[in-house]
PAVO-753100 format. One record per atom (N, C-alpha, C): y, x, z; residue in three letters. Coordinates in steps of 0.02 Angstrom, whole numbers, plus 50000, padded with zeros to 5 digits. Atoms other than C-alpha are relative to their C-alpha. Last residue first. Example, Ala and Ser with C-alpha at 12.3 -4.5 7.8 and 13.67 -1.06 7.14 Angstrom:
2
499414995849997SER/499475068450357SER/500554996150037SER/499415004550000ALA/497755061550390ALA/500605004550000ALA/
***
This chain:
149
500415006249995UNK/550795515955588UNK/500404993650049UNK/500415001049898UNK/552115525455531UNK/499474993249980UNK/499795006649980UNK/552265532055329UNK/499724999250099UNK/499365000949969UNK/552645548855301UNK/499964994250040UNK/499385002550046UNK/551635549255124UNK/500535000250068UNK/499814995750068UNK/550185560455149UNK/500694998049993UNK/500004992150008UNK/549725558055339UNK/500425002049919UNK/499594998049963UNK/550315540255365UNK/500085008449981UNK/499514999849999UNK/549705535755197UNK/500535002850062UNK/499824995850039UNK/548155540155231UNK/500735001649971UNK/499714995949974UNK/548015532555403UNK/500205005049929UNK/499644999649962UNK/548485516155322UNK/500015006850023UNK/499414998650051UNK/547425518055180UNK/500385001550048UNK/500154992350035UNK/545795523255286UNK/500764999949939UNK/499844993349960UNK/546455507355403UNK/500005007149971UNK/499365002849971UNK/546385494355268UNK/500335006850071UNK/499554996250060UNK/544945500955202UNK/500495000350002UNK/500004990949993UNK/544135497455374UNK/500325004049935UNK/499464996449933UNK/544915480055378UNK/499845008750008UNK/499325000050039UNK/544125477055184UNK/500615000950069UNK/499834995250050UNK/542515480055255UNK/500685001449970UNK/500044992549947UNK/542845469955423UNK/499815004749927UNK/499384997649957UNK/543275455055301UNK/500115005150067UNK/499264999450035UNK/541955454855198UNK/500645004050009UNK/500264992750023UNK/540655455355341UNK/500705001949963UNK/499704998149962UNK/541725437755411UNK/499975009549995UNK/500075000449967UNK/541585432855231UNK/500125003550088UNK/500184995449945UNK/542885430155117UNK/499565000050062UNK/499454998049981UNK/543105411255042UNK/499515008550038UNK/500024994550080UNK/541735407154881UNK/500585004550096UNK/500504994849995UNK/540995396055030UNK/500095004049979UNK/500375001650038UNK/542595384255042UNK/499665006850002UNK/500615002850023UNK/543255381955187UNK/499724999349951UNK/500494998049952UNK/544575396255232UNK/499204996150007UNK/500224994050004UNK/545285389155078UNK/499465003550029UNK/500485003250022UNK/545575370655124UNK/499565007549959UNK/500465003649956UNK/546565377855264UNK/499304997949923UNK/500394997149956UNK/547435391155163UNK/499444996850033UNK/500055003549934UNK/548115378955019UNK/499765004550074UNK/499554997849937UNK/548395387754884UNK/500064997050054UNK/499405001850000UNK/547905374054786UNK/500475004750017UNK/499795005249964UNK/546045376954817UNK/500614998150014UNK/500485002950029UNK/545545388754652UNK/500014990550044UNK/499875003450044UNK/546955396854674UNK/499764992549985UNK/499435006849965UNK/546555399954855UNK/500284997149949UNK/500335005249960UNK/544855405654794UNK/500664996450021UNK/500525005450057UNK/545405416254651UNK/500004994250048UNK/499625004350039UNK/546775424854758UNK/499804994949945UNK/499655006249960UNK/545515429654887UNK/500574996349947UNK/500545006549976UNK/544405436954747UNK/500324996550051UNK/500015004750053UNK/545825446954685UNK/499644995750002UNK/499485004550007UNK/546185453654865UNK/500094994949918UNK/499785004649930UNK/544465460554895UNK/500654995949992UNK/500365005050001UNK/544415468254714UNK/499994996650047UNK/499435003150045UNK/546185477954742UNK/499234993249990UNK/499375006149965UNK/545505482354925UNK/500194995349932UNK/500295004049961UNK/543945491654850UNK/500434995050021UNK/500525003750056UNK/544835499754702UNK/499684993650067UNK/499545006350034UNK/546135506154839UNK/499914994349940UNK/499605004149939UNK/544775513754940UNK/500464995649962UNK/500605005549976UNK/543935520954798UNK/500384994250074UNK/500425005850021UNK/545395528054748UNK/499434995950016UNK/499995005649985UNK/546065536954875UNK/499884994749969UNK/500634999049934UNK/545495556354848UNK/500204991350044UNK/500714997550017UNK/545775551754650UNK/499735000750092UNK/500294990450019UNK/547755548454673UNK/499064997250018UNK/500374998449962UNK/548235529054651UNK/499745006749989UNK/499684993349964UNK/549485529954517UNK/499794999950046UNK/500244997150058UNK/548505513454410UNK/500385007350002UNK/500684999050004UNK/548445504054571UNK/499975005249960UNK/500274991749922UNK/550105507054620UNK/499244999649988UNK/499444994250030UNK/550755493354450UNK/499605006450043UNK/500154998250076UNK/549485481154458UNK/500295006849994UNK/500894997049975UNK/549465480254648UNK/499965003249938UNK/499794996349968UNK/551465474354627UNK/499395005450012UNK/499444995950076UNK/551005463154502UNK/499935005950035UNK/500384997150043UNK/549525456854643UNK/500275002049954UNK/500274997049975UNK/550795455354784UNK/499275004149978UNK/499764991849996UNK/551895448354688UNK/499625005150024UNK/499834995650063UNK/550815435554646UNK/500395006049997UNK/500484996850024UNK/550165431454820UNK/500055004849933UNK/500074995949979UNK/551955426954869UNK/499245005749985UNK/499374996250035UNK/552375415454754UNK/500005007750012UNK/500125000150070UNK/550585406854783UNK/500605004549985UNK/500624996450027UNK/550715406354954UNK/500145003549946UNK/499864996349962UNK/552545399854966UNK/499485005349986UNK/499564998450048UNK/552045385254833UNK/500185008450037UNK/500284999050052UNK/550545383454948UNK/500385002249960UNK/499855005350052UNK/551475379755123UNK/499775004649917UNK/500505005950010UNK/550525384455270UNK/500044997749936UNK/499715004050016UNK/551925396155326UNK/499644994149980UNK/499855003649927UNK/550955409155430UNK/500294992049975UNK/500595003249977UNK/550105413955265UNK/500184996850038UNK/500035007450036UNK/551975416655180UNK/499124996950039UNK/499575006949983UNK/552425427755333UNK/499794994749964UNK/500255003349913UNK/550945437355293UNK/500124995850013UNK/500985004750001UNK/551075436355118UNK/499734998350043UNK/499615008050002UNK/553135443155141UNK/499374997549989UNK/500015003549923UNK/552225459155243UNK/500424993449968UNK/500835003049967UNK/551025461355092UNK/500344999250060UNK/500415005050015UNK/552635463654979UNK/499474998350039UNK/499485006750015UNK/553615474555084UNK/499654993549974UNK/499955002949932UNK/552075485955108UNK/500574993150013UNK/500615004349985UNK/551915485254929UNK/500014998350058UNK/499735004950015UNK/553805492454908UNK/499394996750001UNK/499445002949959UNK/553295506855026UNK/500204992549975UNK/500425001549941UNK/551755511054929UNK/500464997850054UNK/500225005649988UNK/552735512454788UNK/499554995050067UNK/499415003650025UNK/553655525854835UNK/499934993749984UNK/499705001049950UNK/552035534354913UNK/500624995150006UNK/500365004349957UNK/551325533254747UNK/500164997750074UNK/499895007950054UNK/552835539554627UNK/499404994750057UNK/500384999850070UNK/552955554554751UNK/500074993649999UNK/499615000650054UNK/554045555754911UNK/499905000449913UNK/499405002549962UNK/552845565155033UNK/500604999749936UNK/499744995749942UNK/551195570054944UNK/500914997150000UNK/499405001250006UNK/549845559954863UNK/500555004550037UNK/499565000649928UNK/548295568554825UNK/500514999149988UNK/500384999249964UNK/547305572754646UNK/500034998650083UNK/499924995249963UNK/548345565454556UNK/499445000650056UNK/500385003449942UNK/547685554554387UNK/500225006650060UNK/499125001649976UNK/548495560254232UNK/499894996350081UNK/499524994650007UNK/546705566454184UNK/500905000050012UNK/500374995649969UNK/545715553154245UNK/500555005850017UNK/499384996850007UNK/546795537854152UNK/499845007550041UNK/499854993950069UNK/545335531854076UNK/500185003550006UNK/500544996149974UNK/544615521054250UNK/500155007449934UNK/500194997950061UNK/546285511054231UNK/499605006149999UNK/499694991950010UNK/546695502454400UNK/499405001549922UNK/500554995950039UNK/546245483054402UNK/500265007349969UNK/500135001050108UNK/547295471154503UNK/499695006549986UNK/500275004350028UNK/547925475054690UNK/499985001749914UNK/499744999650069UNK/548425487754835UNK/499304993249952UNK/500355003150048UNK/548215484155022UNK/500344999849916UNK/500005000150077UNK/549395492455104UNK/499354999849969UNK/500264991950016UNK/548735494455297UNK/500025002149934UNK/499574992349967UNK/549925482355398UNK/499615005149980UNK/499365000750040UNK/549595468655232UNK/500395005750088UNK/499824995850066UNK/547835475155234UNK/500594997450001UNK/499934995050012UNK/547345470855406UNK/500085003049952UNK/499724993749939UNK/548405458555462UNK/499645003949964UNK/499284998350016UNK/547945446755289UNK/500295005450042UNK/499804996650089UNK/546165448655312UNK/500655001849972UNK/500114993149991UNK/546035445755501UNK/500095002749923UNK/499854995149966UNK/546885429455482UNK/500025009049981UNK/499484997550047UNK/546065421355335UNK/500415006850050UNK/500114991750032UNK/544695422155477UNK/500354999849947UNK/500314992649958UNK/545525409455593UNK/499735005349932UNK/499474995350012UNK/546215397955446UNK/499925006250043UNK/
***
């Protein structure tokens, strides 16, 4: 459960967004978020969601997991696809990183412990890529949207 850890801290204090943004949508696509826009707005109610995933990691209990993971990928669904253009890649990178952890704990009950052991789980590389995306959202949001670190 040690390196589930570092995965959940650093994208659920650096909004981690989830599920599959729409590569079509180019032209309705912003170029930068700015203070009080549709992305920033959501980006507040994600942070909500990735800090009840925390708590639900601390909790051990699978049903908890699991309730909590899903929002946290609806919730991805939705801010993924109003991600502005100078943060996409970053939020493409986190949304695949967190759909592959939700495969694997699916895949083990939701269980965390039996998670952190199976080979498909995040590696420790992994998980320092997806902590530095985790920070390039974080400070981005601080700067565009308001938000504190």
């Amino acid at each position: 459960m040690n390196s589930l850890r570092p995965i959940a801290l650093s994208v659920v204090a650096a909004f981690s967004l989830a599920a599959c943004s729409d590569d079509s949508s180019g032209s309705s696509q912003a170029a930068t978020a700015t203070l009080g826009d549709a992305f920033c707005l959501a980006g507040e109610q994600m942070n909500a969601s990735l800090d009840a995933l925390g708590a639900a990691f601390d909790t051990n209990d699978p049903a908890t997991v699991e309730a909590a993971m899903n929002v946290v990928l609806a919730d991805g669904a939705s801010v993924s696809k109003i991600a502005p253009a100078d943060i996409d890649s970053q939020v493409k990178s986190s949304v695949d990183s967190w759909n592959a952890l939700a495969v694997v704990l699916e895949k083990n009950g939701w269980d965390i412990a039996a998670a952190t052991n199976d080979p498909e789980f995040p590696s420790e590389e992994e998980s320092a890529a997806l902590e530095a995306n985790g920070v390039a959202i974080e400070a981005y949001l601080a700067e565009k949207c308001g938000f504190e670190s």
